[in-house]
N, CA, C and O of each residue as an XYZ file, in Angstrom:
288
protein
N      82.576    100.617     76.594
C      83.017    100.398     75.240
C      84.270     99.534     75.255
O      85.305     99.812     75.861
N      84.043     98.422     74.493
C      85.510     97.813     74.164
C      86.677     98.169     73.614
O      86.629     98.870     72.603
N      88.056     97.739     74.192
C      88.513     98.754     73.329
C      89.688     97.431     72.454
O      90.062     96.387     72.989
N      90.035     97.877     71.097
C      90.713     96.774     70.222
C      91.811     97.285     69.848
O      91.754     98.347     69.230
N      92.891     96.773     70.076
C      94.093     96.991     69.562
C      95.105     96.167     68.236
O      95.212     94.991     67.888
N      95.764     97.530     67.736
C      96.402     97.105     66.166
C      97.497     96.072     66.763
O      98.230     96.439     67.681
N      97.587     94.748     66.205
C      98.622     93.728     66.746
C      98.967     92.826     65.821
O      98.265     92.397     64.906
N      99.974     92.576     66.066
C     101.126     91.773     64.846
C     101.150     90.356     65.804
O     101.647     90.464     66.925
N     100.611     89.016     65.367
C     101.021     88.149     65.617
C     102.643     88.223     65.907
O     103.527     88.816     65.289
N     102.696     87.347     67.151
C     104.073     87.063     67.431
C     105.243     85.507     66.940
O     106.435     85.202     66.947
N     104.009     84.977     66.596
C     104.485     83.779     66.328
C     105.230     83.712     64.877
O     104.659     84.245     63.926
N     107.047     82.788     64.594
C     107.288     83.085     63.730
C     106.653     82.423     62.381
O     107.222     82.762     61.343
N     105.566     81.536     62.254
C     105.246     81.243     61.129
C     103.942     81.460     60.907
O     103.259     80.748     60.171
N     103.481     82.563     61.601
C     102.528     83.378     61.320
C     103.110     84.662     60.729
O     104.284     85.030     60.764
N     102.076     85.255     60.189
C     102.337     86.885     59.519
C     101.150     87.978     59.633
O     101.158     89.129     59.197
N      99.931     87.171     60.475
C      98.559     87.995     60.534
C      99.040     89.191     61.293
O      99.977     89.196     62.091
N      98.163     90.372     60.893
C      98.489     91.669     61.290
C      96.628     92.246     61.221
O      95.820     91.968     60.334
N      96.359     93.206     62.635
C      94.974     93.687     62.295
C      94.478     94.098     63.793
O      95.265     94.419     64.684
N      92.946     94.040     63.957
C      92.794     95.056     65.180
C      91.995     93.744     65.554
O      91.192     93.109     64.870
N      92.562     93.471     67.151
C      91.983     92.121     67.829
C      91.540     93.144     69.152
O      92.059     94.244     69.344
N      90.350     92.472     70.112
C      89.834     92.867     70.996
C      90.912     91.444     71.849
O      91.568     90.490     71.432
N      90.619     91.965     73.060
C      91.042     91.382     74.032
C      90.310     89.927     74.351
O      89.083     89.919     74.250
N      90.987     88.674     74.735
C      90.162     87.271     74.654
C      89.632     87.052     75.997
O      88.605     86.380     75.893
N      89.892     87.329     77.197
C      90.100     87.246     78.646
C      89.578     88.234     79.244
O      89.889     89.365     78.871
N      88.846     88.089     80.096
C      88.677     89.249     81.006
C      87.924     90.180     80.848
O      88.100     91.136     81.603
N      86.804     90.268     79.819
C      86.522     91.522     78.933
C      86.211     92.223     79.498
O      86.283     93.354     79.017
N      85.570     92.058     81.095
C      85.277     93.343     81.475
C      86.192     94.148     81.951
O      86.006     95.365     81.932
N      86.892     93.808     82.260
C      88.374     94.652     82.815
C      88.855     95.994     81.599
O      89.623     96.938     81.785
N      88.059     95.617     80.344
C      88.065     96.496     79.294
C      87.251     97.171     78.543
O      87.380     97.819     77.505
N      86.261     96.874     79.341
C      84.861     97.875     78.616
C      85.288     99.440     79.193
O      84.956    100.471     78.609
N      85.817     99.415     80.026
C      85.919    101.544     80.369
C      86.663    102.260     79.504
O      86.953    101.822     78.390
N      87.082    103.568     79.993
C      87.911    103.996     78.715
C      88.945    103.884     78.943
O      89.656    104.285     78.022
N      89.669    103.365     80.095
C      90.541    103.241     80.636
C      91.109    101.483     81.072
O      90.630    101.216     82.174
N      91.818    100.483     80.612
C      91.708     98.962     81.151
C      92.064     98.900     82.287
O      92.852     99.800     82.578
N      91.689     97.823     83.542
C      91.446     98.019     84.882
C      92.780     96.736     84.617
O      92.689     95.728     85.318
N      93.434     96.788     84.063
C      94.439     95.460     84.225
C      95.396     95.904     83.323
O      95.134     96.472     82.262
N      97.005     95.530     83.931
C      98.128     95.956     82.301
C      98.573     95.097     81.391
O      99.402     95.302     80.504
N      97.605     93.492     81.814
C      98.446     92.650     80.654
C      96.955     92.114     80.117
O      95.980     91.877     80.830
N      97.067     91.958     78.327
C      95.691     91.114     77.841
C      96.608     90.160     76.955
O      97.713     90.196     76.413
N      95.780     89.484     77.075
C      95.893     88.242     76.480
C      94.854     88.030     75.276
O      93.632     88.152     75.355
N      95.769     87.611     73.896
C      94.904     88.053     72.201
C      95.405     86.387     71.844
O      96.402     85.762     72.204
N      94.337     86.036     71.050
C      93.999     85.063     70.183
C      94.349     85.304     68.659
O      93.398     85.895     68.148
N      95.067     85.136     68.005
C      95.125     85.228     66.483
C      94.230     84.714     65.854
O      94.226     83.517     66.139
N      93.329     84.990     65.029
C      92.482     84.791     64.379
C      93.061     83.643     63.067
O      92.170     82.862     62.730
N      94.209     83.483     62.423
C      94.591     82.645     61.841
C      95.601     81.838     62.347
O      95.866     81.289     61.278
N      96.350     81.350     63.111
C      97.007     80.264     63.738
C      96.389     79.727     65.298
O      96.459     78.571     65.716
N      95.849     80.761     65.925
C      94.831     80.365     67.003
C      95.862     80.422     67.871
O      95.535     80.027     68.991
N      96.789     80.705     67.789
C      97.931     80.714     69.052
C      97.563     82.029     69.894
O      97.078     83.051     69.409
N      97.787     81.882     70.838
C      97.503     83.157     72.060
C      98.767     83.514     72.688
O      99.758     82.811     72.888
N      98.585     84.529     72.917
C      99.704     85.094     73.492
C      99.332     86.769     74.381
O      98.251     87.357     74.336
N     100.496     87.192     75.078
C      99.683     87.862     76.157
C     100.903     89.034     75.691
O     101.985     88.832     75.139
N     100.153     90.562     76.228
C     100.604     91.717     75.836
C     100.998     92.906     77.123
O     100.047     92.712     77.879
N     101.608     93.694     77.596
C     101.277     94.545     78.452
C     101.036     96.061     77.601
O     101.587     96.619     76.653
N      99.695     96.418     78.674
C      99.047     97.542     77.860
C      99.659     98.869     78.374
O      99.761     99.267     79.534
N      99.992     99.376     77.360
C     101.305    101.127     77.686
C     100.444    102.107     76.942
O     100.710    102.421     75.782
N      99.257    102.666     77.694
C      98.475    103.707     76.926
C      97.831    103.198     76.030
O      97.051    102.277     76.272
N      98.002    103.653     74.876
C      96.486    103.320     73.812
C      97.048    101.724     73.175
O      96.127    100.910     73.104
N      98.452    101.190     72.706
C      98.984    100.280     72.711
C      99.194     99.189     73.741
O      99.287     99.308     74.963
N      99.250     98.045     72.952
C      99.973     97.128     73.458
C     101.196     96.589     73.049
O     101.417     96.655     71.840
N     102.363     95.877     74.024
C     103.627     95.626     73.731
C     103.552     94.087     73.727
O     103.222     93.602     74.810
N     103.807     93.174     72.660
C     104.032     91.448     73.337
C     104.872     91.406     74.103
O     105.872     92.121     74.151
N     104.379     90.054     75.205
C     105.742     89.938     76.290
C     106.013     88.688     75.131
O     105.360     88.087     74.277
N     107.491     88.704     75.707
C     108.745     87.369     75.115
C     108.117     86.264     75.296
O     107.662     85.703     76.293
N     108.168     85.923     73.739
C     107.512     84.259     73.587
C     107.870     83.142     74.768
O     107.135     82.216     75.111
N     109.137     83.450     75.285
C     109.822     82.678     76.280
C     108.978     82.434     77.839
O     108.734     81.465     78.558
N     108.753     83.671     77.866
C     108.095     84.120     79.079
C     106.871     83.366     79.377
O     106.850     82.880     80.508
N     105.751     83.133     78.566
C     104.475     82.721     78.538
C     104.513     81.457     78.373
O     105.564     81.050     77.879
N     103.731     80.685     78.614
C     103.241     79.252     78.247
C     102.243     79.461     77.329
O     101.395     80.332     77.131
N     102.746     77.894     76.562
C     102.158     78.272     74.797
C     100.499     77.393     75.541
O     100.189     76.473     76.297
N      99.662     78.797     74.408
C      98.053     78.688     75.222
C      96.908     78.145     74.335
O      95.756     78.537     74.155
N      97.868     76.752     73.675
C      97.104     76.993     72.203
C      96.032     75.531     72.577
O      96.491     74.583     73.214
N      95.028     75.546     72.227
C      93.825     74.731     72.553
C      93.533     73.643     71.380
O      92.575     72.876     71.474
């Protein structure tokens, strides 16, 4: 089973908020448990990506700084 998490775009001239599945890797997330601690989410309205580390049923964004911008 996939599992989808509640996530707040990070970007500041975005404002989308809602439940995104993971973009990368999916199988690493079909168990009930994810076999990896960082996913990487696609915003559905600015298309910018950005990557998360997973802390239990949540995810946390890492610092915009940190990542290279993943936008296509």
């Amino acid at each position: 089973m996939l599992t989808s998490y509640l996530v707040r775009c990070p970007f500041p001239a975005c404002d989308w908020f809602g439940s995104l599945l993971p973009t990368q890797d999916t199988d690493s997330w079909r168990g009930s448990v994810p076999t990896t601690p960082v996913a990487t989410f696609e915003c559905p309205q600015c298309r910018h990506q950005w990557r998360a580390r997973v802390q239990g049923d949540d995810v946390i964004p890492l610092p915009l700084e940190q990542q290279p911008q993943l936008v296509f």
